[in-house]
BAMAR-244861 format. One line per field, with one value per atom (N, C-alpha, C): x, y, z; atom name. Coordinates in Angstrom, 2 decimals, decimal comma. Example, Ala and Ser with C-alpha at 12.3 -4.5 7.8 and 13.67 -1.06 7.14 Angstrom:
# BAMAR-244861
X <- [13,19; 12,30; 13,20; 12,85; 13,67; 12,90]
Y <- [-5,69; -4,50; -3,30; -2,25; -1,06; 0,03]
Z <- [7,80; 7,80; 7,80; 7,08; 7,14; 7,87]
atom <- [N; CA; C; N; CA; C]
END
This chain:
# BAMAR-244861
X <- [45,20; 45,73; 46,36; 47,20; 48,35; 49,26; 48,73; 49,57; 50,33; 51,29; 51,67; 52,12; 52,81; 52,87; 53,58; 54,32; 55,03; 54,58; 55,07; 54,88; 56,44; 56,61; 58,25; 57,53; 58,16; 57,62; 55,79; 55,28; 54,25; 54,15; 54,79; 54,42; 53,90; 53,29; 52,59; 53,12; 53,96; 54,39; 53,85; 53,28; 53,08; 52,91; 53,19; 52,87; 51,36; 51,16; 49,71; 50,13; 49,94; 50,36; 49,17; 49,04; 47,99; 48,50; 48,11; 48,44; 46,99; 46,70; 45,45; 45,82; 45,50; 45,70; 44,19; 44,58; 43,37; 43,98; 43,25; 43,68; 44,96; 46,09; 47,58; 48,21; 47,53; 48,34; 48,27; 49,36; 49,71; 50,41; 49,84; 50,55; 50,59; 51,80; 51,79; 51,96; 51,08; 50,79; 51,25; 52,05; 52,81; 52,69; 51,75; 51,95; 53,02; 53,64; 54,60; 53,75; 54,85; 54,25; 54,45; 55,50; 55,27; 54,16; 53,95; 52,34; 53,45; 54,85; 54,94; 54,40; 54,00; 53,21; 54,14; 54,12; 55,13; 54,38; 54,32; 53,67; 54,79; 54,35; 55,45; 54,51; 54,93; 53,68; 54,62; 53,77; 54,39; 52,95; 53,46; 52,41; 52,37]
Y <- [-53,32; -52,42; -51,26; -50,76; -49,63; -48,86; -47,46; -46,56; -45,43; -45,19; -44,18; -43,13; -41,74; -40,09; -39,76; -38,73; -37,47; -36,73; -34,94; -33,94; -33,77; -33,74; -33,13; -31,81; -30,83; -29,28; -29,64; -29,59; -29,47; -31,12; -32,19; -33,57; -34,12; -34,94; -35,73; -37,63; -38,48; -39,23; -40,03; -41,66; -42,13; -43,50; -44,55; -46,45; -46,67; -48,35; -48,22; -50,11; -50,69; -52,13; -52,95; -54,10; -55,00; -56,35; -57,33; -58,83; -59,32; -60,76; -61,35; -62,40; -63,38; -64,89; -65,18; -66,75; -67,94; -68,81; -69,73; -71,35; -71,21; -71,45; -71,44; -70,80; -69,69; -68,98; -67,32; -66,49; -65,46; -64,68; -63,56; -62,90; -61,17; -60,79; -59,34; -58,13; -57,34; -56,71; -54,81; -54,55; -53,34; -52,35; -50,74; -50,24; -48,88; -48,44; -47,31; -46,39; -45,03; -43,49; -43,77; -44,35; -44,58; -45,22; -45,95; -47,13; -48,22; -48,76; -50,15; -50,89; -52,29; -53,00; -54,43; -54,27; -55,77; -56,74; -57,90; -58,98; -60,15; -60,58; -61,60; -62,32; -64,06; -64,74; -65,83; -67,09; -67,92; -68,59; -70,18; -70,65; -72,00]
Z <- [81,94; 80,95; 81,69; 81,32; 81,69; 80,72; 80,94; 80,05; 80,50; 80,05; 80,60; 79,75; 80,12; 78,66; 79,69; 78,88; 79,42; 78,53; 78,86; 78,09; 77,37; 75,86; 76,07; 74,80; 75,22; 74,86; 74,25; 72,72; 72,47; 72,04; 72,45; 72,13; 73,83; 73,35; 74,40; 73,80; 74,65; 74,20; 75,37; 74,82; 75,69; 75,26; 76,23; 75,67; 76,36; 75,86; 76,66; 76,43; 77,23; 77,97; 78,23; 77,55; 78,51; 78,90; 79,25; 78,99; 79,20; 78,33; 78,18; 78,62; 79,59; 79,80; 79,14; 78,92; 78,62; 78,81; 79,84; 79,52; 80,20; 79,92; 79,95; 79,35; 78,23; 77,84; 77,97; 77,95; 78,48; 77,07; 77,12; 76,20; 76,25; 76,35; 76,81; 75,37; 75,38; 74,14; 74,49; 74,12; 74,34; 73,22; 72,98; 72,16; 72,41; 71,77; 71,86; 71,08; 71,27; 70,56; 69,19; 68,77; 66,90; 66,81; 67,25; 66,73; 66,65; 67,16; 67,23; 68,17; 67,52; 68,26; 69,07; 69,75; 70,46; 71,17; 70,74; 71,22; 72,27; 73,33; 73,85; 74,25; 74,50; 74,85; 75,32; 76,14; 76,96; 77,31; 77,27; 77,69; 78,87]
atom <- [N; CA; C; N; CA; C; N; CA; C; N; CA; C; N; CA; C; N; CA; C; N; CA; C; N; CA; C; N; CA; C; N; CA; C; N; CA; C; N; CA; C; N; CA; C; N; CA; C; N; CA; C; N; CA; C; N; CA; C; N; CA; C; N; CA; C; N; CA; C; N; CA; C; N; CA; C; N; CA; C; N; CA; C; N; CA; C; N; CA; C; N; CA; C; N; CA; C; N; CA; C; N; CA; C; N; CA; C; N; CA; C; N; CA; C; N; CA; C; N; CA; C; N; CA; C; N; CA; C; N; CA; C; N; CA; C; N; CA; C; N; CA; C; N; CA; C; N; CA; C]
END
Protein backbone atom coordinates (compact mmCIF):
# COMPACT_ATOMS: atom_id res chain seq x y z
CA UNK A 1 0.00 0.00 0.00
CA UNK A 2 1.16 3.60 -0.94
CA UNK A 3 -0.06 7.05 -0.48
CA UNK A 4 0.86 10.06 -1.16
CA UNK A 5 -0.55 14.42 -0.18
CA UNK A 6 0.61 17.65 -0.80
CA UNK A 7 -0.31 20.80 1.07
CA UNK A 8 -2.08 23.37 -1.42
CA UNK A 9 -2.86 26.55 1.03
CA UNK A 10 -5.39 25.04 3.93
CA UNK A 11 -6.20 21.61 1.79
CA UNK A 12 -4.27 18.58 2.29
CA UNK A 13 -4.81 16.45 -0.98
CA UNK A 14 -3.72 13.12 -1.29
CA UNK A 15 -4.25 9.28 -3.21
CA UNK A 16 -3.61 6.09 -1.33
CA UNK A 17 -2.74 2.86 -3.84
CA UNK A 18 -2.64 -0.83 -3.17
CA UNK A 19 -2.59 -3.99 -5.45
CA UNK A 20 -3.81 -7.52 -4.05
CA UNK A 21 -2.61 -10.67 -6.02
CA UNK A 22 -4.23 -14.30 -5.45
CA UNK A 23 -3.73 -17.20 -7.40
CA UNK A 24 -3.15 -15.43 -10.86
CA UNK A 25 -4.93 -12.68 -10.28
CA UNK A 26 -3.83 -9.05 -9.77
CA UNK A 27 -5.76 -6.14 -9.21
CA UNK A 28 -4.69 -2.54 -8.57
CA UNK A 29 -7.07 -0.42 -6.36
CA UNK A 30 -6.39 3.45 -6.48
CA UNK A 31 -8.22 5.98 -4.17
CA UNK A 32 -8.07 9.84 -5.05
CA UNK A 33 -8.93 13.14 -2.86
CA UNK A 34 -12.65 13.13 -4.19
CA UNK A 35 -13.23 9.52 -2.88
CA UNK A 36 -12.99 8.12 -6.63
CA UNK A 37 -12.36 4.69 -6.53
CA UNK A 38 -10.43 2.95 -9.60
CA UNK A 39 -10.11 -0.63 -9.91
CA UNK A 40 -7.74 -2.36 -12.80
CA UNK A 41 -7.18 -6.05 -12.81
CA UNK A 42 -5.43 -8.72 -15.02
CA UNK A 43 -5.11 -12.13 -14.64
Amino acid sequence: MTSSGTNKGELFLADVNTQLKRNNITTDINVDTNSNIHRGGCI
